[in-house]
C-alpha positions in Angstrom: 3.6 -15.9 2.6 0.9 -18.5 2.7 -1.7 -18.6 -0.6 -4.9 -17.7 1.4 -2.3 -14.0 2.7 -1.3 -14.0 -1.0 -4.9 -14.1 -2.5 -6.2 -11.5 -0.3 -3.2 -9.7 -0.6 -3.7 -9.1 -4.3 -7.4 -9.1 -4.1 -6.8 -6.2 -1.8 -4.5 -4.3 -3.9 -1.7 -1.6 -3.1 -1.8 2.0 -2.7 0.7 4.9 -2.5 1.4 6.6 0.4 0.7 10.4 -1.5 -2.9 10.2 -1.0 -5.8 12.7 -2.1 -9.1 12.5 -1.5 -11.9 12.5 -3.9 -14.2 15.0 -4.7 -17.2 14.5 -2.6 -15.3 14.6 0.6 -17.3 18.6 1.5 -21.0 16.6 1.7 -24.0 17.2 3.5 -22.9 14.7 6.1 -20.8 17.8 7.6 -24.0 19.6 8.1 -25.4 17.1 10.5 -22.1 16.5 12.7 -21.9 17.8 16.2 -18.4 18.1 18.1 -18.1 18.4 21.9 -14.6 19.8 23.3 -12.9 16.7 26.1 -11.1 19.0 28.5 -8.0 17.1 29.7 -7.6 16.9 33.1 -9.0 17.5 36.8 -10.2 21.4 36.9 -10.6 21.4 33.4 -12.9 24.0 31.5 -14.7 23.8 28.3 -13.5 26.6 26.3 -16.0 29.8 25.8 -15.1 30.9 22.5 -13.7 29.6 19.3 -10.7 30.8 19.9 -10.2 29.5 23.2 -11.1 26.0 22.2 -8.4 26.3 19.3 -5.7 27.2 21.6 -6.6 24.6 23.8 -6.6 21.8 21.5 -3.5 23.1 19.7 -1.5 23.5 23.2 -2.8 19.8 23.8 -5.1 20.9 26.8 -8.8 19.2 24.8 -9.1 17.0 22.3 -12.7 17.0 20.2 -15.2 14.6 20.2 -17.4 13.9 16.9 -20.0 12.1 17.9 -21.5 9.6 14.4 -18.4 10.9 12.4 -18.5 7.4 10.7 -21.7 6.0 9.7 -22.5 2.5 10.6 -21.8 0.8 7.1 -18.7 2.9 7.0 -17.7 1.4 10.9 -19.0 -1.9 9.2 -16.4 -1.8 6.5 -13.1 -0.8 8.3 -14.1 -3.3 11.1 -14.9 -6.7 8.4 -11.3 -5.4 7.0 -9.4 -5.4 10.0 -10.4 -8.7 11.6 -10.3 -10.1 8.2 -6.7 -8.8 7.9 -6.0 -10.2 11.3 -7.2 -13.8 11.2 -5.1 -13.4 7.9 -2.4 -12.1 10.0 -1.7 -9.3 7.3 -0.4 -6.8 10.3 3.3 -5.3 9.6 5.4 -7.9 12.0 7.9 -4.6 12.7 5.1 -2.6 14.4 3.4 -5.6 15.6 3.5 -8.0 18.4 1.0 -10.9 19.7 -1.3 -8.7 21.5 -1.6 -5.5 18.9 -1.8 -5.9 15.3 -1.1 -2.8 13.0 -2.9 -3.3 9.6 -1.8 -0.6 7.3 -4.4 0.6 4.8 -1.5 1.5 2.3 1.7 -0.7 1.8 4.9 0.6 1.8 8.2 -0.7 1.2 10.0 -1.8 4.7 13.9 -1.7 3.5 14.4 -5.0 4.1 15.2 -8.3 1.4 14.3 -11.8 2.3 17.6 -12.4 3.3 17.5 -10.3 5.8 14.3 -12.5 7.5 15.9 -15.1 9.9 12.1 -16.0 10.9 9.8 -17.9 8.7 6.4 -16.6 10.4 8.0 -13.0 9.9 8.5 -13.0 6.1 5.0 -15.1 6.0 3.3 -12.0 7.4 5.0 -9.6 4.1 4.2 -9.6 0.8 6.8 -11.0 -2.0 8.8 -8.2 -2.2 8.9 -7.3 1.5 6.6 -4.4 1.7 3.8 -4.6 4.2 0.5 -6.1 3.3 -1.9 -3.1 2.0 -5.9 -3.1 2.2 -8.3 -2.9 -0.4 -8.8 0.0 -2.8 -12.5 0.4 -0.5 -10.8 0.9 2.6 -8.2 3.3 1.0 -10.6 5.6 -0.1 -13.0 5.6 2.7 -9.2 6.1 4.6 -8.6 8.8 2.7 -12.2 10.2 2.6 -12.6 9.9 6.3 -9.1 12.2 6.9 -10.3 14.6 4.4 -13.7 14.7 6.2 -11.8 15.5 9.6 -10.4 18.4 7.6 -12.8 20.1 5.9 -15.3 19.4 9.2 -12.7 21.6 11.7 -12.3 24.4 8.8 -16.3 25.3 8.3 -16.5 25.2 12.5 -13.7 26.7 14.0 -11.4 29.3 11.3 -8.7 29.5 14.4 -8.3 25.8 14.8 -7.7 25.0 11.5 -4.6 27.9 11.4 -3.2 26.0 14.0 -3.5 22.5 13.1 -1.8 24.1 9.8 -5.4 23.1 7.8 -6.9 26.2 6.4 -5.5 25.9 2.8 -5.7 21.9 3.0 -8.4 21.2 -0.4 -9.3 17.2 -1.4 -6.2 17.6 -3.7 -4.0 18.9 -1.4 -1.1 15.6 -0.4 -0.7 14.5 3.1 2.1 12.9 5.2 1.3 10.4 7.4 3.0 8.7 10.3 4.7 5.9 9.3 2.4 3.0 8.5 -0.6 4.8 8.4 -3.5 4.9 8.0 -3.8 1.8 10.1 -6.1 -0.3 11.3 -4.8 -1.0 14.9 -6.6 -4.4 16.2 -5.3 -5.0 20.3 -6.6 -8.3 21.9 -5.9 -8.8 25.6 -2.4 -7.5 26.8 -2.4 -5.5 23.7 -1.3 -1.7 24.6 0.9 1.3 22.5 3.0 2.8 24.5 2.7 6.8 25.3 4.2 8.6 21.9 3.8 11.8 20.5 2.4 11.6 16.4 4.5 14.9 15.6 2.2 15.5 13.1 -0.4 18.8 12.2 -3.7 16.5 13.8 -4.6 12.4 14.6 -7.8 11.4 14.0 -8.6 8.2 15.9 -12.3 6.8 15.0 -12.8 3.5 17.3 -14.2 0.3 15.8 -15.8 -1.6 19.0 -18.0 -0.8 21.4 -17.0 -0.1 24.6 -18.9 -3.4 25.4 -16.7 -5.7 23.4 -13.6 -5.4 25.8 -12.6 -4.8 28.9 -9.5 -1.8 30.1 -8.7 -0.5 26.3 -9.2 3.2 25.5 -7.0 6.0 24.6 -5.2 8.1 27.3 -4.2 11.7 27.5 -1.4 13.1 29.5 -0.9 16.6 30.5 0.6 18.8 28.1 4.4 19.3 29.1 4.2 15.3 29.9 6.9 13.5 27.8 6.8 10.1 26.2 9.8 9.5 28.1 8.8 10.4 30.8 5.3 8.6 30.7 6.9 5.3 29.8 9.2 5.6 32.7 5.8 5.9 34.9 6.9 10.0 35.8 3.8 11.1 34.3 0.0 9.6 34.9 -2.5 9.9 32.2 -5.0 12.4 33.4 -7.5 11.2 31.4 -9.1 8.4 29.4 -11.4 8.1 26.7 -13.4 5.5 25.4 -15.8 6.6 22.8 -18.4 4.6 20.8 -18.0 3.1 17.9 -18.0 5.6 14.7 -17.1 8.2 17.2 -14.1 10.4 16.1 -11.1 11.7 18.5 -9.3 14.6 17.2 -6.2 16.1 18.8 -3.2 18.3 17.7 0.2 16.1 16.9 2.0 17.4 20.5 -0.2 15.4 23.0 1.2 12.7 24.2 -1.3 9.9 24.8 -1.1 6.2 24.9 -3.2 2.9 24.0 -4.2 1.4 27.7 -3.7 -2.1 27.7 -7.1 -4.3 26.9 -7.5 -6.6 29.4 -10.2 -9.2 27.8 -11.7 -8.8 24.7 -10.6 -7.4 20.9 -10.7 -3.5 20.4 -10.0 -2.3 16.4 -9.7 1.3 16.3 -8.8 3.3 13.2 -6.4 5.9 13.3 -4.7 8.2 10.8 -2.3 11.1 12.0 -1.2 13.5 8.9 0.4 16.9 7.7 -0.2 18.7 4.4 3.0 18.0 3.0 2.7 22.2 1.8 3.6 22.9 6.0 6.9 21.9 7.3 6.7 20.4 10.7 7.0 23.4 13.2 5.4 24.3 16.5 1.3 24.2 16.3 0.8 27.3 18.8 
């Protein structure tokens, strides 16, 4: 690992992957955010009641919309990080490749020595002990603030939505479990995609970093709800829709849908993205 990764590296710090948020996570900033429901799909309807729009997000037929979640310094900060951590080339080489960097906010041990590393340029991309190059202790909180934020803003709207997502009960202290790596930072230049997945987890939040301006193809895409990642990477399922929000914008949507990073064609698109359980739920069907 080169001095300059090093540096930053430690300047950055480590974290732990049993994150709480702090205690000002329920602020007035909830009172003054709007959310619009993204019906997936041709013939799709917004939902008429609160109860409707829960069942459709949890049986991955919407995802929500939160228009400002971030505020600009906050967009400011997790953007500086990322493209710092990607001309440092910080990005975990095992989730990586040329064209997507995944910059995990926490490190974490990847269960591999140096011996194992036939590659210099891989083990110059890890830390000295082969864990993946974390951010700083900034970025982990407003990480960890930003999830909670998602939280607490779907239980004081919609009582029903936050049953199924399994959030009702989730406080600031409560522990989460996040996919593997994240929170990330996921920085795609052109030729940069992720392939159709499902997160398997209670609820992703995905908050994107560029405008819309700053690239070209890019965005996030949806695929009908009985649509498999199999089957959508073998091309037997066509996104039905694709989304791509402003900057600071959040995308929220339950851990069944299967949805995919389109491919950006010119350009660098950094989104932020976090997909988590409270680690009191086990993981059973959301609806």
């Amino acid at each position: 690992m080169n001095d300059e990764v090093r540096r930053v590296g430690s300047e950055l710090g480590r974290g732990t992957t049993c994150i709480v948020a702090d205690e000002h996570v329920h602020d007035a900033s909830l009172e003054t955010l709007t959310w619009h429901e993204a019906p997936l799909g041709r013939g799709a309807v917004l939902s008429s009641t609160d109860a409707a729009l829960a069942e459709a997000v949890c049986s991955s037929r919407s995802v929500l919309c939160v228009p400002a979640f971030c505020t600009p310094e906050e967009v400011s900060l997790l953007r500086e990080a990322g493209v710092r951590a990607a001309e440092l080339q910080m990005q975990n080489p095992l989730t990586s490749s040329e064209s997507r960097l995944r910059i995990e906010v926490f490190g974490r041990s990847l269960g591999i020595t140096p011996m194992n590393l036939y590659a210099p340029p891989l083990l110059d991309t890890l830390s000295s002990d082969c864990r993946s190059n974390s951010l700083g202790s900034e970025v982990q909180e407003l990480a960890t603030i930003l999830v909670h934020r998602a939280i607490a803003l779907v239980q004081s709207r919609n009582a029903a939505l936050a049953d199924g997502l399994r959030i009702r009960g989730c406080t600031p202290d409560s522990p989460l479990s996040y996919s593997a790596g994240e929170p990330a930072i996921n920085v795609y230049y052109a030729g940069g995609d992720f392939r159709p997945h499902r997160d398997a987890q209670s609820f992703t939040l995905l908050v994107p970093l560029s405008s819309p301006s700053e690239y070209e193809g890019g965005g996030t895409a949806f695929y009908e709800p009985t649509a498999t990642p199999a089957e959508a990477v073998r091309g037997m399922a066509a996104p039905i829709a694709t989304l791509r929000p402003l900057a600071g914008t959040a995308l929220l949507w339950g851990g069944e849908l299967t949805h995919a990073a389109v491919a950006v064609t010119k350009g660098r698109r950094l989104v932020f993205v976090a997909s988590a359980t409270p680690r009191s739920w086990s993981l059973t069907p959301l609806w």
